[in-house]
ZAGU-357597 format. One record per residue: residue in three letters; x negated, y, z of N, C-alpha, C in turn. Coordinates in steps of 0.02 Angstrom, whole numbers. Atoms other than C-alpha are relative to their C-alpha. Layout:
ZAGU-357597
<resn->ala, n.X->X, n.Y->Y, n.Z->Z, ca.X->X, ca.Y->Y, ca.Z->Z, c.X->X, c.Y->Y, c.Z->Z>
...
//
This chain:
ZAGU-357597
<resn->unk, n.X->38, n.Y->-44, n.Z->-42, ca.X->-2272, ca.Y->-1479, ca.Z->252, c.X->48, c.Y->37, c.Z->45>
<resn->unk, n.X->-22, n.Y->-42, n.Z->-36, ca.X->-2198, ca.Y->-1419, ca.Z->400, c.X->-47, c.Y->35, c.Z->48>
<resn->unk, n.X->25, n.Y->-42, n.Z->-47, ca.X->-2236, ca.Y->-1278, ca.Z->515, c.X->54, c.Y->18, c.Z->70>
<resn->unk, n.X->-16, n.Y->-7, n.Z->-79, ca.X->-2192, ca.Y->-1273, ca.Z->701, c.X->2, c.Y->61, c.Z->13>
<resn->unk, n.X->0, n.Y->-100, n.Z->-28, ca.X->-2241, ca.Y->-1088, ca.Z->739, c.X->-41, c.Y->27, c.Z->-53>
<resn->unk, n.X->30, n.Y->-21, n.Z->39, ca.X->-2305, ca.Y->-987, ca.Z->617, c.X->-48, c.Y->59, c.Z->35>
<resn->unk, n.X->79, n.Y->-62, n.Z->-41, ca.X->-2483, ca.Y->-875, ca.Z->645, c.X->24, c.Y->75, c.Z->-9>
<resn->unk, n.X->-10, n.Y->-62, n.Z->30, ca.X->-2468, ca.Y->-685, ca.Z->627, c.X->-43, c.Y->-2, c.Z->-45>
<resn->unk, n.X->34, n.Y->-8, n.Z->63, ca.X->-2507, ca.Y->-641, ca.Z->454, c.X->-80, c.Y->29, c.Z->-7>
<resn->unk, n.X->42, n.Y->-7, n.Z->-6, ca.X->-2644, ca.Y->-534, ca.Z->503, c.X->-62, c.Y->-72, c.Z->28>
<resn->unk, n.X->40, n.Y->64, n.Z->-14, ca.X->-2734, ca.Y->-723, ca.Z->566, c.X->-10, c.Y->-36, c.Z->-48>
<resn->unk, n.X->8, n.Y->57, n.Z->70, ca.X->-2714, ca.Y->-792, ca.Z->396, c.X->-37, c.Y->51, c.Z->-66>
<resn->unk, n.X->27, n.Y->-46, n.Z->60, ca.X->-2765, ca.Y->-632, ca.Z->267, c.X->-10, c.Y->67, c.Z->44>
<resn->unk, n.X->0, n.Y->-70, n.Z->-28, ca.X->-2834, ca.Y->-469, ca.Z->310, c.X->74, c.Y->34, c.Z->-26>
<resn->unk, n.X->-77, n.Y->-33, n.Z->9, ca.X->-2706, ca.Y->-344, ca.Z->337, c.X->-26, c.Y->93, c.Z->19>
<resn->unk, n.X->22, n.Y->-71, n.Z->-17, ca.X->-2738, ca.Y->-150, ca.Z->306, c.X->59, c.Y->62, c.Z->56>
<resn->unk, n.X->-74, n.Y->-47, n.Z->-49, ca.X->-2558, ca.Y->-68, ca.Z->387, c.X->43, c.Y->-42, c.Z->15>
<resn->unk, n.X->-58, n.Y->42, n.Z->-27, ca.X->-2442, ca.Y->-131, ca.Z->512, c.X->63, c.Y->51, c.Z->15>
<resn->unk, n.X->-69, n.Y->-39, n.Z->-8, ca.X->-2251, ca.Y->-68, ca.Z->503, c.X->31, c.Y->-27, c.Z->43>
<resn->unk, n.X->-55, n.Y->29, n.Z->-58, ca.X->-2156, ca.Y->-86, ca.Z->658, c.X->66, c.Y->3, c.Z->-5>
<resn->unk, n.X->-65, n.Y->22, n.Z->-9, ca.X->-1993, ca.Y->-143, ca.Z->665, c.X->49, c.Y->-68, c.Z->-31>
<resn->unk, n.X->-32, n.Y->80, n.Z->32, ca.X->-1859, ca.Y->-302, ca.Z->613, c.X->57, c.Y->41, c.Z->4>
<resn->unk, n.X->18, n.Y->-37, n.Z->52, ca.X->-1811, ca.Y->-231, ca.Z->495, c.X->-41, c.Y->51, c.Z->20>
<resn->unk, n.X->36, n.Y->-68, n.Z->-20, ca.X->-1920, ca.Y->-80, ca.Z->499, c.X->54, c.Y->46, c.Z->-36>
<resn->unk, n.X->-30, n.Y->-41, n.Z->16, ca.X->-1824, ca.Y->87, ca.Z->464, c.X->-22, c.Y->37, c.Z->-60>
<resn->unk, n.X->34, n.Y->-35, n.Z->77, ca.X->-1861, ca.Y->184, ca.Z->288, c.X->-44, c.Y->50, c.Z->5>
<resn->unk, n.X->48, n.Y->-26, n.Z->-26, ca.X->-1968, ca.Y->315, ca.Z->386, c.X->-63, c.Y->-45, c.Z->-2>
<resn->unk, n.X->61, n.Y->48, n.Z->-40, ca.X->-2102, ca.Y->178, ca.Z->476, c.X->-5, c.Y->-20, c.Z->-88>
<resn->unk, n.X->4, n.Y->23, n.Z->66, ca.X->-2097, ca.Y->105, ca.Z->271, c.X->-52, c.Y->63, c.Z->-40>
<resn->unk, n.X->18, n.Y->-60, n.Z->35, ca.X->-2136, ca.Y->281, ca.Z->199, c.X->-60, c.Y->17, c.Z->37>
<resn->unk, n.X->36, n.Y->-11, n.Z->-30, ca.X->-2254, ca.Y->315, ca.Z->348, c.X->-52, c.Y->-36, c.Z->-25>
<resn->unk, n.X->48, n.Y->75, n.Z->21, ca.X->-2352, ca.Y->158, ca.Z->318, c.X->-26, c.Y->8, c.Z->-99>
<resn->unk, n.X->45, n.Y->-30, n.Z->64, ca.X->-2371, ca.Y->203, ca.Z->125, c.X->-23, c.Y->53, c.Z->-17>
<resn->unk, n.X->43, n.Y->-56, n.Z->16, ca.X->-2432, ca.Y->369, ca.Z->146, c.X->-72, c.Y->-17, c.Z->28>
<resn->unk, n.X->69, n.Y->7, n.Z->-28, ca.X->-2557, ca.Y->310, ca.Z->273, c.X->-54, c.Y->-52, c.Z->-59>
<resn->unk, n.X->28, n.Y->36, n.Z->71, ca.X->-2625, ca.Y->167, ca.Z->135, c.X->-21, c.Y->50, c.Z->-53>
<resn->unk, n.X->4, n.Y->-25, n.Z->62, ca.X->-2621, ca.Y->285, ca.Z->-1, c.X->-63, c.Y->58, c.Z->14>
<resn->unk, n.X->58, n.Y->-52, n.Z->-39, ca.X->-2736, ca.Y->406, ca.Z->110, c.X->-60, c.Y->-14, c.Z->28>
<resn->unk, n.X->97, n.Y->61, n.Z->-8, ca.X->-2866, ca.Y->248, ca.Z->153, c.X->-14, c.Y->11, c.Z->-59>
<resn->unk, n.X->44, n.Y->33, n.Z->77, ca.X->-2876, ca.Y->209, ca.Z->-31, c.X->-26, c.Y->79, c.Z->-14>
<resn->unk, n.X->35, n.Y->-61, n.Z->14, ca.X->-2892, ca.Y->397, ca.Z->-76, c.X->-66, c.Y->24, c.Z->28>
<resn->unk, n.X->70, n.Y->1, n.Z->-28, ca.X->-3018, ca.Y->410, ca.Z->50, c.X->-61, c.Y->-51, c.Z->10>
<resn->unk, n.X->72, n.Y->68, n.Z->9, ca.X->-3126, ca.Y->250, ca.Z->24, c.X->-5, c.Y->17, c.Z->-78>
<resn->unk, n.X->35, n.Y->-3, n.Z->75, ca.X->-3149, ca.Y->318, ca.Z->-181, c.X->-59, c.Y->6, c.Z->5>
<resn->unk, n.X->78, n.Y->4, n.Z->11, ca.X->-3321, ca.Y->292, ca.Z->-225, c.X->-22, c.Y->-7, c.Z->46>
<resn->unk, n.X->33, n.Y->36, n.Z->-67, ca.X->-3355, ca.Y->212, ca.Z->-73, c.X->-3, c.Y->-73, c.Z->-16>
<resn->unk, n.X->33, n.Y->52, n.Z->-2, ca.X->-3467, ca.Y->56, ca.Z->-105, c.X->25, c.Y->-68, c.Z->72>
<resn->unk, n.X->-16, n.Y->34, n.Z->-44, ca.X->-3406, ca.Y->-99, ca.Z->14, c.X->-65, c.Y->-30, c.Z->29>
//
């Protein structure tokens, strides 16, 4: 199996937070798991 160009990930699985950078810096990392941690906290007992 080869791949020629690969899709952005978001095209293949949902994707809840995007961290910018190559590498990203340990801020944009930390940023990105507070924001997650502040969806999930705020979707509790929220029915899908």
């Amino acid at each position: 199996y080869i791949v020629d160009e690969a899709e952005p990930l978001d095209k293949v699985i949902p994707v809840d937070a995007y961290i910018p950078g190559c590498p990203p810096k340990p801020e944009a990392i930390i940023d990105g798991v507070v924001k997650l941690i502040n969806k999930v906290s705020s979707n509790k007992g929220k029915k899908k």
